[in-house]
PDB file of N, CA, C and O in Angstrom:
ATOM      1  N   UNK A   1     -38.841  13.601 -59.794  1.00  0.00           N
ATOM      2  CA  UNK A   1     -38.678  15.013 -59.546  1.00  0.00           C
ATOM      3  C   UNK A   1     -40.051  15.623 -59.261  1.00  0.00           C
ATOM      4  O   UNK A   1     -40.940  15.419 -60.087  1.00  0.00           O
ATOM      5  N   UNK A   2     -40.341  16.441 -58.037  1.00  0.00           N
ATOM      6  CA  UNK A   2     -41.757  17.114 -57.605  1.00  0.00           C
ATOM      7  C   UNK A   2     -41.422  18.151 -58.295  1.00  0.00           C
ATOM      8  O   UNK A   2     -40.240  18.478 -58.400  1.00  0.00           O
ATOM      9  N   UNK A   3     -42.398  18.819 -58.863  1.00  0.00           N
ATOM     10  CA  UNK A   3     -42.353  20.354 -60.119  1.00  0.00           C
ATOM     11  C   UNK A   3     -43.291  20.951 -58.851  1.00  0.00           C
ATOM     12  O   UNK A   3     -43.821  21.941 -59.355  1.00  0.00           O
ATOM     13  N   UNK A   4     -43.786  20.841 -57.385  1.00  0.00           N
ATOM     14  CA  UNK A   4     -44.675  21.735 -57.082  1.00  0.00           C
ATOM     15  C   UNK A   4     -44.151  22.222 -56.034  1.00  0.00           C
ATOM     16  O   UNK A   4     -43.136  21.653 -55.633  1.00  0.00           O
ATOM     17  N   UNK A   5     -44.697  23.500 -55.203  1.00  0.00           N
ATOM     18  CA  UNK A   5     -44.303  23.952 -53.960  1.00  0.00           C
ATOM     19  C   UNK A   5     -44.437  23.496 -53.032  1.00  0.00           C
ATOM     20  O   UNK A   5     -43.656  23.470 -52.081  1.00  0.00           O
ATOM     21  N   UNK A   6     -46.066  22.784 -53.192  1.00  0.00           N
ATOM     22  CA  UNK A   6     -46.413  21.881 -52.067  1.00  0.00           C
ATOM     23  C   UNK A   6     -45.572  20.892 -51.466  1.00  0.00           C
ATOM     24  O   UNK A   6     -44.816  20.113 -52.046  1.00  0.00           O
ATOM     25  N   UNK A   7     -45.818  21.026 -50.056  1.00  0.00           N
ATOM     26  CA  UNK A   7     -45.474  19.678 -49.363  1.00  0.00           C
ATOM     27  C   UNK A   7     -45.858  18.604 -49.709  1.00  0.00           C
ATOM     28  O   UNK A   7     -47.014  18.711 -50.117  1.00  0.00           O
ATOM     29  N   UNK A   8     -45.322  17.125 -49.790  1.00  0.00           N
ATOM     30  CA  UNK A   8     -46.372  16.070 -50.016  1.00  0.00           C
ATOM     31  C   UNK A   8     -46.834  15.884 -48.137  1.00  0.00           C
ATOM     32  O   UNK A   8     -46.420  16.202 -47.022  1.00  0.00           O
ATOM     33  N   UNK A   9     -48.032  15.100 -48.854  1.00  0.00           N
ATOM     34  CA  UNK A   9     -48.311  14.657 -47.174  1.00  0.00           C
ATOM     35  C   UNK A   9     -48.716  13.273 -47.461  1.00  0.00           C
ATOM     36  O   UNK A   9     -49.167  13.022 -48.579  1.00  0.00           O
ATOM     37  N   UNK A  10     -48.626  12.510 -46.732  1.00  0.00           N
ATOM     38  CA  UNK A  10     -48.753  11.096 -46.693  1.00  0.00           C
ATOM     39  C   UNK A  10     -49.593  10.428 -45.090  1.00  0.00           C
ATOM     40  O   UNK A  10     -48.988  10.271 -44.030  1.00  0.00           O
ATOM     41  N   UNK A  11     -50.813  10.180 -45.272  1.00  0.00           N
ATOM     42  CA  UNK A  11     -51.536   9.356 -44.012  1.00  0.00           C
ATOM     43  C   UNK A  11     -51.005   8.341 -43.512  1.00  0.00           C
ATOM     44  O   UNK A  11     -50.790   7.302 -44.136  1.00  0.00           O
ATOM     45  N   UNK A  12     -50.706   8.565 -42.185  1.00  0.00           N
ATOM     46  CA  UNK A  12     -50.303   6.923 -41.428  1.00  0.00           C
ATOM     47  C   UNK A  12     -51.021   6.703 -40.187  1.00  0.00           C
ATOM     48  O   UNK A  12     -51.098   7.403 -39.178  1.00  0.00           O
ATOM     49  N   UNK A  13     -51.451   5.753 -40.435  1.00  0.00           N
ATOM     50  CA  UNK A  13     -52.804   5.222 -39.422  1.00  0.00           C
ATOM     51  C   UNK A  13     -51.803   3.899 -38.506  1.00  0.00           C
ATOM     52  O   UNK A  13     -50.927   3.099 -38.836  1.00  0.00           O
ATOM     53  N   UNK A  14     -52.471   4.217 -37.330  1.00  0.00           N
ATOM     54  CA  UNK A  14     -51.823   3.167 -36.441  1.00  0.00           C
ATOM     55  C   UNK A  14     -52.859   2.899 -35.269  1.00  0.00           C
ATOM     56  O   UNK A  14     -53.775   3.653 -34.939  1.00  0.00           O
ATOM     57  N   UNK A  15     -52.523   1.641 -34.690  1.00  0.00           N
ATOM     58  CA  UNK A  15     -53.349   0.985 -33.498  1.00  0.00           C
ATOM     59  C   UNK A  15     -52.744   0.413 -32.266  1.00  0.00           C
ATOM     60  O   UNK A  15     -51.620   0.029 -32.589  1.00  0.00           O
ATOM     61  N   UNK A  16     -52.909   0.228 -31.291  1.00  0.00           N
ATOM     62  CA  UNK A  16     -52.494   0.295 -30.255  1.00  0.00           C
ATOM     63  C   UNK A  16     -53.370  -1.468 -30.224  1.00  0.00           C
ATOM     64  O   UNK A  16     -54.528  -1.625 -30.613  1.00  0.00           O
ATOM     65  N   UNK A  17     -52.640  -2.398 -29.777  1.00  0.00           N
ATOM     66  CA  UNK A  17     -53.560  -3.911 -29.126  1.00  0.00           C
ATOM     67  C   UNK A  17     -53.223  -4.446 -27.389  1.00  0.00           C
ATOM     68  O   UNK A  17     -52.303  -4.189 -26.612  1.00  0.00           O
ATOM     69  N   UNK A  18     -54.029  -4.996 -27.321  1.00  0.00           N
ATOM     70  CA  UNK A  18     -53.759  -5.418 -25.918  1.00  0.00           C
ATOM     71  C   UNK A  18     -53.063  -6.525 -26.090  1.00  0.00           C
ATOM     72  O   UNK A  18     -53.132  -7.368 -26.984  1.00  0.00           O
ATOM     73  N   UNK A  19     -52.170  -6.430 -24.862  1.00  0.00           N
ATOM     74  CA  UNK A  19     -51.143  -7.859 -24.718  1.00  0.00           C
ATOM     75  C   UNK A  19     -51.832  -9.219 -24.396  1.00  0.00           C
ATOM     76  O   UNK A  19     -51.618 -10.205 -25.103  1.00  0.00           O
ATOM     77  N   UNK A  20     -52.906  -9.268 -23.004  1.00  0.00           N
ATOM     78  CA  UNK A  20     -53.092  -9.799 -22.947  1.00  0.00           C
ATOM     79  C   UNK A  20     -55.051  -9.486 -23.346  1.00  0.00           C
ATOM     80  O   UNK A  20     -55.706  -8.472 -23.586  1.00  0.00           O
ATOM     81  N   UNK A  21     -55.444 -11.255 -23.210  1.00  0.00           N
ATOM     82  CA  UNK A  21     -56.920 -11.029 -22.845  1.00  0.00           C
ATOM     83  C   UNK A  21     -57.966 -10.638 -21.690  1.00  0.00           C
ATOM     84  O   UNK A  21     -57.687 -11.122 -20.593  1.00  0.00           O
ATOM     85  N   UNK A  22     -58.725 -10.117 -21.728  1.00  0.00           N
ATOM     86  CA  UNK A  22     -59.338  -9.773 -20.786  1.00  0.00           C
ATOM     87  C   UNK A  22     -60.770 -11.033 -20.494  1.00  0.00           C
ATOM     88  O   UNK A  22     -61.328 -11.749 -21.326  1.00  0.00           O
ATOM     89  N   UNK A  23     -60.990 -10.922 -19.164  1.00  0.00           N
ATOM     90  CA  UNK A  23     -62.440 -12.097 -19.265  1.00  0.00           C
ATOM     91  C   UNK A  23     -63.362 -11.305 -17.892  1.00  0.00           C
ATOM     92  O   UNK A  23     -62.918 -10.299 -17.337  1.00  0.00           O
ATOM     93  N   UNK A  24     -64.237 -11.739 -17.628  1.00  0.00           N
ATOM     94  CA  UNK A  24     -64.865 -11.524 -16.564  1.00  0.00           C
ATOM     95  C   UNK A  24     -65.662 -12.520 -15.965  1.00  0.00           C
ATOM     96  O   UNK A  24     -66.599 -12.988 -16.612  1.00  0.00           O
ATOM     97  N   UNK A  25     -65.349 -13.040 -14.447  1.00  0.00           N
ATOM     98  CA  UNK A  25     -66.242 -13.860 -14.572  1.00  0.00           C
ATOM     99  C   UNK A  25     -67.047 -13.612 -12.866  1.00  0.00           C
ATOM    100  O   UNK A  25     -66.704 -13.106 -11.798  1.00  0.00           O
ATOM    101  N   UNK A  26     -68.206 -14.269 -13.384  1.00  0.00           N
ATOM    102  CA  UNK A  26     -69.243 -14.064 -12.112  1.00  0.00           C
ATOM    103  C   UNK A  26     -70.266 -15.464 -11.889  1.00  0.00           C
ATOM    104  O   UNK A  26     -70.406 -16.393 -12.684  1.00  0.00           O
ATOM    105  N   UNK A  27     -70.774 -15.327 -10.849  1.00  0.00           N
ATOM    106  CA  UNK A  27     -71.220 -16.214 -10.458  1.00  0.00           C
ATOM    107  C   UNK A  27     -73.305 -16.649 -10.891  1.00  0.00           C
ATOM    108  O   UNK A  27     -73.816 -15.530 -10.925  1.00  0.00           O
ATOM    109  N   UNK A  28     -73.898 -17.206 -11.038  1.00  0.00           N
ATOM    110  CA  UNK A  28     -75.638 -17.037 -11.706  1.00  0.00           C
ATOM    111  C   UNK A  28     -75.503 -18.674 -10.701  1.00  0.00           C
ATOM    112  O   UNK A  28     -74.871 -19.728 -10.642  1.00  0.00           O
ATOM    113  N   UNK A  29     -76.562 -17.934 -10.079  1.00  0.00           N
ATOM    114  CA  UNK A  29     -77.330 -19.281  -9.208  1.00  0.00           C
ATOM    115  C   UNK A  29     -79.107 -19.383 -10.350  1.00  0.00           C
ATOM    116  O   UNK A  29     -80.090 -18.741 -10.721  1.00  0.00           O
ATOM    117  N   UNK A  30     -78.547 -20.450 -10.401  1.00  0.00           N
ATOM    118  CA  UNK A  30     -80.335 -21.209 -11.162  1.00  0.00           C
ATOM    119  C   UNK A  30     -80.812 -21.870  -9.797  1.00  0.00           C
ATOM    120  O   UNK A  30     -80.134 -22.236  -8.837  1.00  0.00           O
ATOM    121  N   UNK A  31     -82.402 -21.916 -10.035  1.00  0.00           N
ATOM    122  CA  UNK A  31     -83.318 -22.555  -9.331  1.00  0.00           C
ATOM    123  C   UNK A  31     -84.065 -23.920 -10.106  1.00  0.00           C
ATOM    124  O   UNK A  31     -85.073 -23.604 -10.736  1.00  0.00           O
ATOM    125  N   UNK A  32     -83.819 -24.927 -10.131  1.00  0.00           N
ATOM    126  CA  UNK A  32     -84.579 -26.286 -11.109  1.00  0.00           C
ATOM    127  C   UNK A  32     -86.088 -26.048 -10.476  1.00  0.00           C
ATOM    128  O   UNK A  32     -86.654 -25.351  -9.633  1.00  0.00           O
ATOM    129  N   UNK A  33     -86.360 -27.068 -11.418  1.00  0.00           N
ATOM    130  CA  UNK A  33     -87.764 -27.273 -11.372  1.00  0.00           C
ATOM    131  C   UNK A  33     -88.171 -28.073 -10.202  1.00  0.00           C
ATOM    132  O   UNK A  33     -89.351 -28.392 -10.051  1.00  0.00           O
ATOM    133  N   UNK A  34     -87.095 -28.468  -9.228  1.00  0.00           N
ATOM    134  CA  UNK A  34     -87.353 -29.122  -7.791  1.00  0.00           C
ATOM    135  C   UNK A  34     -87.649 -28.057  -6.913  1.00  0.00           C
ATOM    136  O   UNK A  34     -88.742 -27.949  -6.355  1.00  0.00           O
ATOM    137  N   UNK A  35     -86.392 -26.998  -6.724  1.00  0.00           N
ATOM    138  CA  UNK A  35     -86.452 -25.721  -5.867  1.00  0.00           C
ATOM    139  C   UNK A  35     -84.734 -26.002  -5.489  1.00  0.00           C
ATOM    140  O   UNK A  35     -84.276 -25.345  -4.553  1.00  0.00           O
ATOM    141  N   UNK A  36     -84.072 -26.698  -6.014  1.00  0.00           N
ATOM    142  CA  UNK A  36     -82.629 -26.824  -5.648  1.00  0.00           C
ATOM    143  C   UNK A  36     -81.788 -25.492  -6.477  1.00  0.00           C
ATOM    144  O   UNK A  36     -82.034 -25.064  -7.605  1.00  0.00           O
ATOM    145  N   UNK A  37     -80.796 -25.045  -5.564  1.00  0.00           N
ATOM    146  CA  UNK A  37     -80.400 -23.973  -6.437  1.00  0.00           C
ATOM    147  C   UNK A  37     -78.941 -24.089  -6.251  1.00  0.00           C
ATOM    148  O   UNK A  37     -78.176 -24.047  -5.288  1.00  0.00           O
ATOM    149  N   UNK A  38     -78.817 -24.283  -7.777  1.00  0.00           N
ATOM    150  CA  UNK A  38     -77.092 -24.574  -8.014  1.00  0.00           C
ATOM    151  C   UNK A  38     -76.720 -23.178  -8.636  1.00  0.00           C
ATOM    152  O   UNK A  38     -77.398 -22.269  -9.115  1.00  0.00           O
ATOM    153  N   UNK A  39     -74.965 -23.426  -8.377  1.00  0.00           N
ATOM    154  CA  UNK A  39     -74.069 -21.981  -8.698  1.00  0.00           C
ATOM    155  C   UNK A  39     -73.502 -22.692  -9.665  1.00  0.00           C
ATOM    156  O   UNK A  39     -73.075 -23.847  -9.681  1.00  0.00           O
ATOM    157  N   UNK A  40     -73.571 -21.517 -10.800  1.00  0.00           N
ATOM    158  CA  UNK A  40     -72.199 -21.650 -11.475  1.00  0.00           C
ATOM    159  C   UNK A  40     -71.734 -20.402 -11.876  1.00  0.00           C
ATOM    160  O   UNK A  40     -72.074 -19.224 -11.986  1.00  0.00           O
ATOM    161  N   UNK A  41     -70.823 -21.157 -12.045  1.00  0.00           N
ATOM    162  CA  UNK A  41     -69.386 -18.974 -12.584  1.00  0.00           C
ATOM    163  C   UNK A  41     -68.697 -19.534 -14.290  1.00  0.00           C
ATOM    164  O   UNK A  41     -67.924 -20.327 -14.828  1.00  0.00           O
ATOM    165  N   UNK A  42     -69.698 -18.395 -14.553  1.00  0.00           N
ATOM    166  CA  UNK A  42     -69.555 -17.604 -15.533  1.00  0.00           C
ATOM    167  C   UNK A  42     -68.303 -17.014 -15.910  1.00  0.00           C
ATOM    168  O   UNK A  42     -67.702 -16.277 -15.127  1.00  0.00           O
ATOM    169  N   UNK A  43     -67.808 -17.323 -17.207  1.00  0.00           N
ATOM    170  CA  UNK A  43     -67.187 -16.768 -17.797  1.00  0.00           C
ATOM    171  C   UNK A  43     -67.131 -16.160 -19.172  1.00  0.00           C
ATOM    172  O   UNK A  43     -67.532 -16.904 -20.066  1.00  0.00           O
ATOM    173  N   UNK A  44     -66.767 -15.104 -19.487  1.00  0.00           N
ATOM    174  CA  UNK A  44     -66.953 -14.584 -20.410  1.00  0.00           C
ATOM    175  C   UNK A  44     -65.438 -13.158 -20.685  1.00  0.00           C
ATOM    176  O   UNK A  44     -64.664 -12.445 -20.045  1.00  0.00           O
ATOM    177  N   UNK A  45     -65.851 -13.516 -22.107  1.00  0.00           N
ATOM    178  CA  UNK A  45     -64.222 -12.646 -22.321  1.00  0.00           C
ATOM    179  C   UNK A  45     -64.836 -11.138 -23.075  1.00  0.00           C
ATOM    180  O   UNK A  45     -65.747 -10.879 -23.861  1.00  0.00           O
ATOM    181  N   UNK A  46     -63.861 -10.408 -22.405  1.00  0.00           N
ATOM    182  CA  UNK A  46     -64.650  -8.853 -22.263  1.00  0.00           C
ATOM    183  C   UNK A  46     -63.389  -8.591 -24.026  1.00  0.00           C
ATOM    184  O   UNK A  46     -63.929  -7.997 -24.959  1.00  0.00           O
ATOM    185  N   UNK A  47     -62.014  -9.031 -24.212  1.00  0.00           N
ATOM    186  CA  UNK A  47     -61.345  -8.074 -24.904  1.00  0.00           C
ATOM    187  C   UNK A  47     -60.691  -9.509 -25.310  1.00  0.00           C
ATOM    188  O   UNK A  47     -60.689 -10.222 -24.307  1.00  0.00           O
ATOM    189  N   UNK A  48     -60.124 -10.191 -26.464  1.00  0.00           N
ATOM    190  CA  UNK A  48     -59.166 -10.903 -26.920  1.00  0.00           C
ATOM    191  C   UNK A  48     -58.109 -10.465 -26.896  1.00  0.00           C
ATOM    192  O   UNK A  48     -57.947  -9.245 -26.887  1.00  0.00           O
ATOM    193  N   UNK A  49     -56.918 -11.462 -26.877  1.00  0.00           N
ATOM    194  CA  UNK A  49     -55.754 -10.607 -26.980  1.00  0.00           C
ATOM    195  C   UNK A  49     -55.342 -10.414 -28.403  1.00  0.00           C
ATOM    196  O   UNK A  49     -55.828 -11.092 -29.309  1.00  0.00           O
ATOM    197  N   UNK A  50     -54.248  -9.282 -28.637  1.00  0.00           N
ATOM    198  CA  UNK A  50     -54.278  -8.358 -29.857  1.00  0.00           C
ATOM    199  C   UNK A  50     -55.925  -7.460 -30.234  1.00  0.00           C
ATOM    200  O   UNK A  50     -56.005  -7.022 -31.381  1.00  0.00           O
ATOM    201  N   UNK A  51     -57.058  -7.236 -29.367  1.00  0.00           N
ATOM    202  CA  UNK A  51     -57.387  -6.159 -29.802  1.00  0.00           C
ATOM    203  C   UNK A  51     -57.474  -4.849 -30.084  1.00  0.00           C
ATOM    204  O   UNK A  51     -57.108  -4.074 -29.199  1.00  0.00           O
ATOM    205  N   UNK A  52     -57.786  -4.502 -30.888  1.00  0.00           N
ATOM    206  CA  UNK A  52     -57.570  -2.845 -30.838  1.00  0.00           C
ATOM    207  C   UNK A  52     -57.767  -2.156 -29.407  1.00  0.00           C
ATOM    208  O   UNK A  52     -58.759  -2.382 -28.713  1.00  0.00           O
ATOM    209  N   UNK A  53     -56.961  -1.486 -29.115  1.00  0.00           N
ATOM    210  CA  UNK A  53     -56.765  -0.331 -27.692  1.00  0.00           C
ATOM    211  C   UNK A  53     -57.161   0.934 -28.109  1.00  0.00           C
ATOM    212  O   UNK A  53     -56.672   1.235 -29.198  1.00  0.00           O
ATOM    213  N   UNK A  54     -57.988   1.904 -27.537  1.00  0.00           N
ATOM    214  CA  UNK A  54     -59.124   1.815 -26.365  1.00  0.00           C
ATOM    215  C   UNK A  54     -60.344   1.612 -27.420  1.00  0.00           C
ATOM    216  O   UNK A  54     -60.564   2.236 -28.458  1.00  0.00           O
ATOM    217  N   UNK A  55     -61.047   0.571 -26.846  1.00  0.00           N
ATOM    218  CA  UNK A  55     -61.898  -0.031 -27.213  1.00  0.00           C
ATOM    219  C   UNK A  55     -63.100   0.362 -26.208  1.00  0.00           C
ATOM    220  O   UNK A  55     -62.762   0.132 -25.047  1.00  0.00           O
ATOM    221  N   UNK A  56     -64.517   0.934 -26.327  1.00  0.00           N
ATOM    222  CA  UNK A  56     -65.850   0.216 -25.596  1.00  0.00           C
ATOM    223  C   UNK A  56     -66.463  -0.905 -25.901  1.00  0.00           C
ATOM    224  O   UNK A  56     -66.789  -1.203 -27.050  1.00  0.00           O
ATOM    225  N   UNK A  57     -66.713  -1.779 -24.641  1.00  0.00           N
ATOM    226  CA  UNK A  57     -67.512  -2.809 -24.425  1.00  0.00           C
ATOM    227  C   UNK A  57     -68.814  -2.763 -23.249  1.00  0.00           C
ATOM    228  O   UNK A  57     -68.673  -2.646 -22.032  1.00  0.00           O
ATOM    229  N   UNK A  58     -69.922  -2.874 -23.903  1.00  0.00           N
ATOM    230  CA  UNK A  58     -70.679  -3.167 -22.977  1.00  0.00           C
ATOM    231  C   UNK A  58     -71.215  -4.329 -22.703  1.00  0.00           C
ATOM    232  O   UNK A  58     -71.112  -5.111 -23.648  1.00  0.00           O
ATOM    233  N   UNK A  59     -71.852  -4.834 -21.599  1.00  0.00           N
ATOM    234  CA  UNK A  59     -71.917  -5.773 -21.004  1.00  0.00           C
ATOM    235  C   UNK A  59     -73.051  -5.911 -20.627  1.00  0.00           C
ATOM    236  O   UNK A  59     -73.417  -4.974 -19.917  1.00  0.00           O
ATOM    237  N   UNK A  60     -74.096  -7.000 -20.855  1.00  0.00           N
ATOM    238  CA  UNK A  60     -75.522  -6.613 -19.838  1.00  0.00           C
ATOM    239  C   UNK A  60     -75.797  -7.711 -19.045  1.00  0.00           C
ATOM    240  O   UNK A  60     -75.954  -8.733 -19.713  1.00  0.00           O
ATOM    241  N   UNK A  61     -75.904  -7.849 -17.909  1.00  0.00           N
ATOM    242  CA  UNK A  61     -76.661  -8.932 -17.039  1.00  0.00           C
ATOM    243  C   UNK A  61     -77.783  -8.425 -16.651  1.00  0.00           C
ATOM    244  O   UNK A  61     -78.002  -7.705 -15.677  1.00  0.00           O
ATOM    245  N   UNK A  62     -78.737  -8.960 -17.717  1.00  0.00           N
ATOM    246  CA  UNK A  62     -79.878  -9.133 -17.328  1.00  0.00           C
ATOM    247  C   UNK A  62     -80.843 -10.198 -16.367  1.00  0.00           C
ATOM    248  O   UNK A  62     -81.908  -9.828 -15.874  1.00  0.00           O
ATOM    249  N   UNK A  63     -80.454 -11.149 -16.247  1.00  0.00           N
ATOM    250  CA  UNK A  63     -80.445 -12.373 -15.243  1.00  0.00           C
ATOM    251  C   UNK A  63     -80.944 -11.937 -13.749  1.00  0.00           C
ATOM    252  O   UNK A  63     -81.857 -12.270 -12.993  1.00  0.00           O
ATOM    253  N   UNK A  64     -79.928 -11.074 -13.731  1.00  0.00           N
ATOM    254  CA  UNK A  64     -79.393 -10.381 -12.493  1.00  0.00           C
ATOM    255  C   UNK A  64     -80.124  -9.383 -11.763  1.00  0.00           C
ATOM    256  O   UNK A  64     -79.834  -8.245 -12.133  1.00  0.00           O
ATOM    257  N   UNK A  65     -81.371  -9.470 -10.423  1.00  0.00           N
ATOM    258  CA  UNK A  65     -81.972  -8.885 -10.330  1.00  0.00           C
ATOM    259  C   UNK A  65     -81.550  -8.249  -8.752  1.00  0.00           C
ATOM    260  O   UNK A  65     -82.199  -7.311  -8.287  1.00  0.00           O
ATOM    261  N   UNK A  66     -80.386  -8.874  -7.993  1.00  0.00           N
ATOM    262  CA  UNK A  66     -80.028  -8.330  -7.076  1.00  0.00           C
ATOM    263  C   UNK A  66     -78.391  -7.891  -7.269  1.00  0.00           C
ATOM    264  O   UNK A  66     -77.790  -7.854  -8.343  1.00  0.00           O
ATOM    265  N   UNK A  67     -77.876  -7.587  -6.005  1.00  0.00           N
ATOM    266  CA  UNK A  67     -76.322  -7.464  -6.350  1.00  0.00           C
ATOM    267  C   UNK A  67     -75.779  -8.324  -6.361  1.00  0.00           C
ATOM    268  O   UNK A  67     -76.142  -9.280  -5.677  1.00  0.00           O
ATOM    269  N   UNK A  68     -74.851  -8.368  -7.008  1.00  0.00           N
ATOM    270  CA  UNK A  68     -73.481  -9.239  -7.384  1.00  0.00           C
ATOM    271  C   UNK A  68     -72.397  -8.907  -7.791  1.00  0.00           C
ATOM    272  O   UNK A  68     -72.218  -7.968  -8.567  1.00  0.00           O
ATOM    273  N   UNK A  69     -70.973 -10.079  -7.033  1.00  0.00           N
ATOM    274  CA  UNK A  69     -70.006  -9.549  -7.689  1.00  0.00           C
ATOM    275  C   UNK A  69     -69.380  -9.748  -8.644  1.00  0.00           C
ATOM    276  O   UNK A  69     -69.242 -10.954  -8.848  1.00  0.00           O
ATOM    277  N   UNK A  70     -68.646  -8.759  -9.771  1.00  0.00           N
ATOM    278  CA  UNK A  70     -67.477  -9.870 -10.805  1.00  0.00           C
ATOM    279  C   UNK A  70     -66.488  -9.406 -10.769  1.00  0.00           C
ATOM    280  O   UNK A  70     -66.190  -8.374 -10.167  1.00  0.00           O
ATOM    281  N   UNK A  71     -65.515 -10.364 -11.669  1.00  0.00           N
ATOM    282  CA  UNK A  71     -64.095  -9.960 -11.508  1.00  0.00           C
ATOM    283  C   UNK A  71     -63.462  -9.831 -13.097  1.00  0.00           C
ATOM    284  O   UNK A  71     -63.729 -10.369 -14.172  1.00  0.00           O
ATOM    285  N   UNK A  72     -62.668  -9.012 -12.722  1.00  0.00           N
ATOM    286  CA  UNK A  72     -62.200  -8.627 -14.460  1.00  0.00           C
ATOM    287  C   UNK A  72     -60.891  -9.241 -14.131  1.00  0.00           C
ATOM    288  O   UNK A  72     -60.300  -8.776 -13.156  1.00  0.00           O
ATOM    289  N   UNK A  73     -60.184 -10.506 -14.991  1.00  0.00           N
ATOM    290  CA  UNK A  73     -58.822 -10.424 -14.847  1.00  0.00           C
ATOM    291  C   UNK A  73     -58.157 -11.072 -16.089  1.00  0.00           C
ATOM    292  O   UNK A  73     -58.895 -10.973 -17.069  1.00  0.00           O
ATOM    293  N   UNK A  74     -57.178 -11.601 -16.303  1.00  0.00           N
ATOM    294  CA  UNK A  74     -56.288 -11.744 -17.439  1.00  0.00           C
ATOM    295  C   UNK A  74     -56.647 -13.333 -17.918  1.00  0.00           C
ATOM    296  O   UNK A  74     -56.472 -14.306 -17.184  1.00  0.00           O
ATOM    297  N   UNK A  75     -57.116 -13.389 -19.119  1.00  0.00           N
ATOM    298  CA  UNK A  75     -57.581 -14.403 -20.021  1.00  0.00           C
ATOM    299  C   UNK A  75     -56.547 -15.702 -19.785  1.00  0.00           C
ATOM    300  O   UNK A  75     -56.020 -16.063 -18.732  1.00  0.00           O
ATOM    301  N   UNK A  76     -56.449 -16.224 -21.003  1.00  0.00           N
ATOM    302  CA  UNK A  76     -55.771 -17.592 -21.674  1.00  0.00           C
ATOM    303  C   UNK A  76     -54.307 -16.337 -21.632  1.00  0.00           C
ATOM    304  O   UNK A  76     -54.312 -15.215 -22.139  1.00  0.00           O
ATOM    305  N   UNK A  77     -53.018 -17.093 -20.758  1.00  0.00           N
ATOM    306  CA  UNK A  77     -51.824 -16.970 -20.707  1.00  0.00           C
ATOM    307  C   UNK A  77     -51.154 -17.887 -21.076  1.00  0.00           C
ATOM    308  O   UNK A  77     -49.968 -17.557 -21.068  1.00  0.00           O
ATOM    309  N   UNK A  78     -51.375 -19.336 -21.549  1.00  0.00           N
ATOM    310  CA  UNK A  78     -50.640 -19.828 -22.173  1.00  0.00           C
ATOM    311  C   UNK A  78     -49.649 -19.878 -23.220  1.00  0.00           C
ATOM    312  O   UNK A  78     -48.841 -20.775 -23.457  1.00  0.00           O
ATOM    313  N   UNK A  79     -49.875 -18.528 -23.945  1.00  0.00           N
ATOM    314  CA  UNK A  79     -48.742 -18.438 -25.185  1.00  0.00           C
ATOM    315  C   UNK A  79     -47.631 -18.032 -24.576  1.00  0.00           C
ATOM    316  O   UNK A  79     -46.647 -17.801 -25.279  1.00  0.00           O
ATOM    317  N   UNK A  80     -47.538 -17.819 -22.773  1.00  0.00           N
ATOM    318  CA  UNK A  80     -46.630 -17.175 -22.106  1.00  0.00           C
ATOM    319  C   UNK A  80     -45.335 -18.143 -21.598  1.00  0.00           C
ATOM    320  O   UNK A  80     -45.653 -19.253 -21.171  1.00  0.00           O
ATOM    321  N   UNK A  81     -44.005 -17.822 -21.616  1.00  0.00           N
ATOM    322  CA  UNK A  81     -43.636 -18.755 -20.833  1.00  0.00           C
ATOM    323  C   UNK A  81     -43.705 -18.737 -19.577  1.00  0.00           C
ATOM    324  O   UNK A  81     -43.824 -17.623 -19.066  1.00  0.00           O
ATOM    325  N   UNK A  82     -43.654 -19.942 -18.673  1.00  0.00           N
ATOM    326  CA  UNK A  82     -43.752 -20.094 -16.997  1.00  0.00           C
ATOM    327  C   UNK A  82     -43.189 -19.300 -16.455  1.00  0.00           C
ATOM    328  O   UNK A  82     -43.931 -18.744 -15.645  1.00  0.00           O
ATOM    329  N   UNK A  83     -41.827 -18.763 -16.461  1.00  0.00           N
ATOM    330  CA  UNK A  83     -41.004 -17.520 -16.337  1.00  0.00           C
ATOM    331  C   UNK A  83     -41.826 -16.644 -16.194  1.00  0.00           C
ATOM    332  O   UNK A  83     -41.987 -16.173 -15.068  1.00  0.00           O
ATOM    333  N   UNK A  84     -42.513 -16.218 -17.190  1.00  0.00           N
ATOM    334  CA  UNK A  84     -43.044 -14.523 -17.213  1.00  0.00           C
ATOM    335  C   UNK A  84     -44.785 -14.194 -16.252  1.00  0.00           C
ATOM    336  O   UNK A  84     -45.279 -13.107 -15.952  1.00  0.00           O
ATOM    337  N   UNK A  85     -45.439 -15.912 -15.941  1.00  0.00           N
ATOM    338  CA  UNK A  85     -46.762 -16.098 -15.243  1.00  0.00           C
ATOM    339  C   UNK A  85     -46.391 -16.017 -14.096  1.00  0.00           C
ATOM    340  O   UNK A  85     -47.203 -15.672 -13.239  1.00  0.00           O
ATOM    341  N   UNK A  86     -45.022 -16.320 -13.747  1.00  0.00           N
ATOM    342  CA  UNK A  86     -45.071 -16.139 -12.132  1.00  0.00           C
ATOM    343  C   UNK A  86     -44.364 -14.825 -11.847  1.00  0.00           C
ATOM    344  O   UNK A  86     -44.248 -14.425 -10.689  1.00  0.00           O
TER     345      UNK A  86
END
């Protein structure tokens, strides 16, 4: 039994996650110690899946002294069935 006038109030906290993962990947040409210059692409994951939604991430390529491009697209889909990837 409440004896008061007051309202109760009760906090409910909630979060929003992402379905899937996020990655980004780009390309870093090295130069060896010959003068040969190999590519490789980079990957790197910007958001796991189930993280908290809206999230900031920053990112730094420092490497990177001219332009370049990257691509943001959808991580590890395997927990998916074949059905739902295509």
């Amino acid at each position: 039994m409440i004896l008061s006038d007051e309202p109760l109030v009760c906090g409910i906290t909630g979060s929003d996650g992402l379905s899937y993962a996020l990655q980004v990947d780009f390309e870093r040409t090295k130069v060896d110690d010959e003068g040969k210059e190999s590519t490789k692409t980079v990957r790197r994951t910007l958001f796991s899946r189930l993280n908290p939604y809206p999230q900031k991430k920053v990112m730094t390529f420092n490497k990177h002294t001219d332009d370049f491009d990257f691509y943001v697209n959808y991580g590890d889909l395997s927990f998916l069935p074949q059905s739902e990837i295509e």
